[in-house]
C-alpha positions, 0 to 999 in steps of 0.5 A: 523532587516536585518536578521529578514527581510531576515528569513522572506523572506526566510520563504516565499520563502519556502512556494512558492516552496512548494506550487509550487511543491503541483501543480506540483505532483497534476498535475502529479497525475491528468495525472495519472489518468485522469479526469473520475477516479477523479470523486465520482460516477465512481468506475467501474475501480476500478473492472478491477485494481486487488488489486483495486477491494479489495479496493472498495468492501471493501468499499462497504461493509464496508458502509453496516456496522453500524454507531455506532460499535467497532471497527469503522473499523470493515466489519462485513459482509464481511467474516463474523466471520473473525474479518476482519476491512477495506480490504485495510486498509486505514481508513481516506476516508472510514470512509469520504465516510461512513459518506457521504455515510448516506446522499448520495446513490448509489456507489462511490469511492474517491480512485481517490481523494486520490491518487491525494492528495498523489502525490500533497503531496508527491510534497510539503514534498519532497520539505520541506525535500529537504529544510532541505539541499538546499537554493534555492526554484527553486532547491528545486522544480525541486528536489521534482519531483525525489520524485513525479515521485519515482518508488517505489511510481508509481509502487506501486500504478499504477501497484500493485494498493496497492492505500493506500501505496501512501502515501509514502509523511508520510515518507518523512514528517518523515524524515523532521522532523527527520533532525528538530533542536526541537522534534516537539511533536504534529507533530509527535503525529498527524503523527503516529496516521494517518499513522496507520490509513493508512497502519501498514506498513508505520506507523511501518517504521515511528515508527523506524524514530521517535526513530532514532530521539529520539537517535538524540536527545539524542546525540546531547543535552544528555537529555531525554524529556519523553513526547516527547517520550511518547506522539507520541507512546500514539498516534501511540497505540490509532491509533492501537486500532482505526483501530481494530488491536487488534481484527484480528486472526493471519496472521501469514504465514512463513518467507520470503512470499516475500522478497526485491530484492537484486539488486532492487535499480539497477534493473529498471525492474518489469516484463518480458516486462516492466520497468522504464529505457528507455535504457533497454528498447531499449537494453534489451530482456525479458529472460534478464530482467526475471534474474534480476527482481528476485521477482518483488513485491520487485521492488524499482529502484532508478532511473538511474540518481539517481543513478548516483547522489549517485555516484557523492555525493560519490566523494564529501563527505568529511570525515570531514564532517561525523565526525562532523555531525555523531550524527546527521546522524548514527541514522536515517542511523543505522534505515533505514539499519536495515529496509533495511536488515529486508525487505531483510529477511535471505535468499537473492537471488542475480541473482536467487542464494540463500544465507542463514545467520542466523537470531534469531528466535525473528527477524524471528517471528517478519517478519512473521507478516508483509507478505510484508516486501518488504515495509521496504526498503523504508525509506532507498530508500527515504535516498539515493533518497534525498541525490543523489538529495542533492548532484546534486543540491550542484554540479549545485551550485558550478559548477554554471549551472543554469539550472542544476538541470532542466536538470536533472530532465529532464533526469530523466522524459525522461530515465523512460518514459516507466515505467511513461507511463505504469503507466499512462496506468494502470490507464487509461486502464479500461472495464465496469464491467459485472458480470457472475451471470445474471439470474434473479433467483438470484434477488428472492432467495436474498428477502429471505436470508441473508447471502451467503457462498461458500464451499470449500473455498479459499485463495488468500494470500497462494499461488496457489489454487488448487482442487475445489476452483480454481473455486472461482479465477476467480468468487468470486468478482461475488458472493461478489458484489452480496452480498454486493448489497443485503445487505448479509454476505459472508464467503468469499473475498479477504484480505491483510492478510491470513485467513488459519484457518478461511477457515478450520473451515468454509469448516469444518462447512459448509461440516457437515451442508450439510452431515446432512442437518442441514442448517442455516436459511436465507443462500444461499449455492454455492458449486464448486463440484458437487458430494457435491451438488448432494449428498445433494440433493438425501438424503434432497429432499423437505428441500430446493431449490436446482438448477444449475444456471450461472454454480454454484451449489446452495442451498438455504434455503428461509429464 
């Protein structure tokens, strides 16, 4: 009875810690991003955020989309013949926000919300995974914000505005249940299936935990459970098939489009000017921080009293310890090191210096899939993040410093106040959007046509555009949030992947159908050269409108 009644208090004193860690990554979500960008009907900043625009006209197109389609994530009129689904991924509250959007007009946006319950959950399974190690609930919960206030996570989502990679909270609820005594097959079911409805990379890493706890599994009892194993990857294949994977053309790019920092669990720097150490910060220069940034999309600084943890755990490790529990750790480490070196690629720079080993070319294909490879570095981050702060807590302990790991937590808020600052201006830092297509021309060749195509076109996902297209760099979001505010297709936009054989077929289509002034019906045509535009309209006078408008070169077809 006295044991019962102790498990029962130790159960709710768990779910206290965990509440309180939920408030406090809410909290620091909502300083993130203020009260205004939480709101449903302010999506303007959404506009001035970079891959946060991709996102919203997605969104927006996506609502155009009909009801009943397959795949559900489909934008048929977005980049129209692409196969393109969901631009920033991300199906759960685009298809929320379809659904309401039936009942409810006008724009909105809930990227605000989503992003306040990613921090609010990343809070919450940081303390459950921490639980896993520690006894203590108050140390549990000043622990649980080295996981809110990750770098990788706040760089992420406040910097690179990749807002579906917040959820970064499945990798840690992964590794919770990694470290759980039974299989815990419906968790893992629902898990896979919801990671691949929010992003194929983070589902890809949690894919790799799985198996890594199926190997654990297996060494500890040595026995195979083929439910256990088949239902979580029936569930992960029905969440592929959901979100339209199998529909896209190839994304295939060349190895090695980015690649993971060699010194990026080191390097507190993300840009000539900015970083998340405050004493690089008052001791560094640009030219400094430009040689070890190396290539910033790869950025996944620990954290200096991470690091530091990690140092002190390595002193008080003890090898009996590995060579007891070794079962239970060399799968999930084995997992996370081969991730690590995957998003590392074959050929590592290391202060601007090159260095190539060989890799399969089975491998070599494979990485070529996922052009931001840099992301597989994450379950092995989150490893050595929860076992600096396993460590820091275990020291406190025996130390007996009561306000150690408050302490810490403290230093930590404090050493990467200029990176947790500048996030916060990120998001806060927002202009009304106005658009370049003014002219009231516009509003009377939409009543008429369907469907608007730019020539030549563009891609943003193959480097820098060069020629005519440059044009489109800087204007293209005009030209789509005027499509998708009169319900036309385009043949053009932004997506996470690159479109480098779409764009060939479409400048080559195009190009012939004003070389014989065979337009289609119901478009309207913008052009970036000159030359282009003048020829069809010195041989195909009277076919169609023809004018120069807002600077673009337009012809249109009036139905």
């Amino acid at each position: 009875m006295k044991n019962y009644l102790k498990l029962k208090w130790l159960h709710k004193h768990e779910i206290t810690s965990n509440g309180v860690s939920a408030l406090i990554g809410g909290f620091f979500g909502w300083y993130f991003l203020g009260f205004s960008n939480l709101f449903p009907w302010n999506y303007s900043w959404l506009y001035s955020k970079g891959d946060g625009l991709q996102t919203q006209i997605g969104f927006e197109f996506f609502r155009n989309a009909p009801i009943l389609q397959w795949p559900l994530t489909a934008v048929p009129q977005y980049i129209n013949g692409s196969n393109t689904f969901l631009p920033a991924e991300n199906a759960v509250p685009n298809l929320l926000g379809k659904f309401i959007g039936v009942a409810v007009p006008g724009n909105f946006q809930f990227v605000g919300f989503w992003i306040l319950l990613c921090f609010a959950l990343q809070g919450y399974f940081g303390a459950k995974l921490l639980s896993r190690f520690i006894n203590c609930g108050r140390s549990c919960v000043f622990g649980s914000l080295f996981f809110i206030l990750s770098p990788a996570l706040l760089f992420r989502v406040g910097v690179m505005n990749h807002y579906a990679l917040g959820a970064q909270w499945m990798i840690l609820l992964a590794l919770y249940l990694y470290f759980d005594i039974e299989g815990k097959t419906r968790a893992w079911s629902t898990l896979l299936f919801f990671a691949m409805l929010t992003s194929v990379y983070i589902s890809a890493m949690l894919l790799v935990v799985f198996v890594a706890h199926q190997m654990k599994n297996y060494l500890q009892s040595k026995e195979v459970s083929l439910s256990k194993l088949f239902f979580p990857l029936a569930f992960a294949a029905l969440g592929f098939w959901v979100m339209g994977y199998l529909s896209t053309r190839s994304s295939i790019t060349g190895s090695n489009f980015f690649r993971l920092n060699a010194i990026a669990w080191l390097n507190p720097g993300y840009s000539d000017e900015e970083s998340f150490s405050f004493v690089l910060n008052s001791f560094g220069n640009p030219r400094l921080r430009h040689v070890f940034s190396e290539e910033w999309e790869g950025f996944q600084y620990l954290g200096t009293v991470v690091i530091a943890g990690v140092l002190l755990g390595f002193t008080n490790v003890r090898k009996i310890q590995i060579r007891q529990n070794w079962r239970g750790y060399a799968p999930i480490l084995f997992g996370g090191s081969a991730l690590f070196v995957f998003a590392l690629s074959n050929r590592i720079v290391f202060l601007q210096q090159e260095f190539s080993y060989w890799w399969p070319s089975q491998l070599l294909d494979l990485r070529q899939i996922f052009r931001g490879a840099t992301r597989f570095g994450w379950p092995m981050y989150y490893l050595v993040t929860l076992f600096s702060v396993v460590q820091i807590i275990r020291f406190c302990s025996v130390k007996k410093l009561k306000a150690g790991v408050a302490i810490a937590s403290v230093l930590m808020i404090i050493e990467s106040f200029p990176g947790i600052a500048n996030v916060r201006g990120e998001f806060s830092s927002s202009k009304p959007y106005e658009t370049s297509i003014v002219d009231k021309k516009w509003n009377e060749i939409a009543k008429t046509n369907s469907k608007i195509v730019i020539y030549p076109n563009f891609d943003l996902q193959v480097g820098e555009i060069t020629g005519d297209a440059k044009v489109w760099v800087d204007r293209w979001f005009d030209l789509a949030k005027y499509a998708v505010d009169n319900d036309m297709s385009t043949n053009f936009g932004y997506v996470p992947r690159p479109l480098t054989e779409y764009i060939s077929e479409q400048d080559a289509r195009i190009l012939n159908e004003l070389e014989t002034g065979e337009l289609s019906p119901g478009t309207i045509y913008v052009l970036a050269n000159e030359t282009v535009w003048s020829k069809f309209v010195q041989s195909n006078s009277g076919t169609a409108d023809a004018f120069e408008i807002d600077g673009f070169f337009v012809i249109s077809t009036n139905g």
